[in-house]
N, C-alpha and C positions, 0 to 999 in steps of 0.2 A: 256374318258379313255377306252382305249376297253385290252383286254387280251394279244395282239402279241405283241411279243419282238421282236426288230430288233435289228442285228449283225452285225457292219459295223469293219470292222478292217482293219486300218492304220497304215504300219508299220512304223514308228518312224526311221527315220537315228540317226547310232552312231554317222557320223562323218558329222557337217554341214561344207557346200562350205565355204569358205573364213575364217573361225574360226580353229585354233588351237586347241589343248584338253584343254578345259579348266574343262573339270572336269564333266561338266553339262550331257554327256553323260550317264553317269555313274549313277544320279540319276534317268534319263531316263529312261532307260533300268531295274532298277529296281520298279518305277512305274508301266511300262509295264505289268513286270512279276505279282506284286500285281494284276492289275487290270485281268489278263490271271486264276488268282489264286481263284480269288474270295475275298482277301483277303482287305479289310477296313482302317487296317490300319497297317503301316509297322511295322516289328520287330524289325527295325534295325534305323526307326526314329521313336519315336511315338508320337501322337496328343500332349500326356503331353512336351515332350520336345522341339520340334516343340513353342506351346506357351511358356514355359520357353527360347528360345531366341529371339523369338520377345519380351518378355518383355523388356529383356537386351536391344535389340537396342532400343526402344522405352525410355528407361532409357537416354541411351546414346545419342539419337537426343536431349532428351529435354536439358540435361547437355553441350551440345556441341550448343544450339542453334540454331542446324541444322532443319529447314522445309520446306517442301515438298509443293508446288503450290496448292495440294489439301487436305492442313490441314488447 
């Protein structure tokens, strides 16, 4: 572990080739900003709610019988 920080920054396209807006841009670009920001965790999703809908789908795969090759 030595002391230097390295700064590599990559900017992030809004709009990818052959995709439509689907939307994902949008969360992109404000990760971006958080990460520019210093900031951990967003204001606008947070860690708590984030887990509160994975619960939900994780509810829902099990009631729907739906699973995934690596469950």
């Amino acid at each position: 572990m030595g002391d230097k920080t390295e700064v590599i920054e990559r900017p992030v396209p809004q709009k990818i080739a052959g995709i439509e807006d689907e939307g994902y841009q949008f969360e992109i670009a404000h990760v971006n900003q958080c990460i520019r920001d210093g900031i951990k965790e967003s204001p606008v999703m947070t860690w708590e709610e984030t887990v509160s809908i994975l619960k939900q789908c994780d509810m829902l795969r099990k009631q729907w019988g739906l699973k995934y090759p690596q469950d």
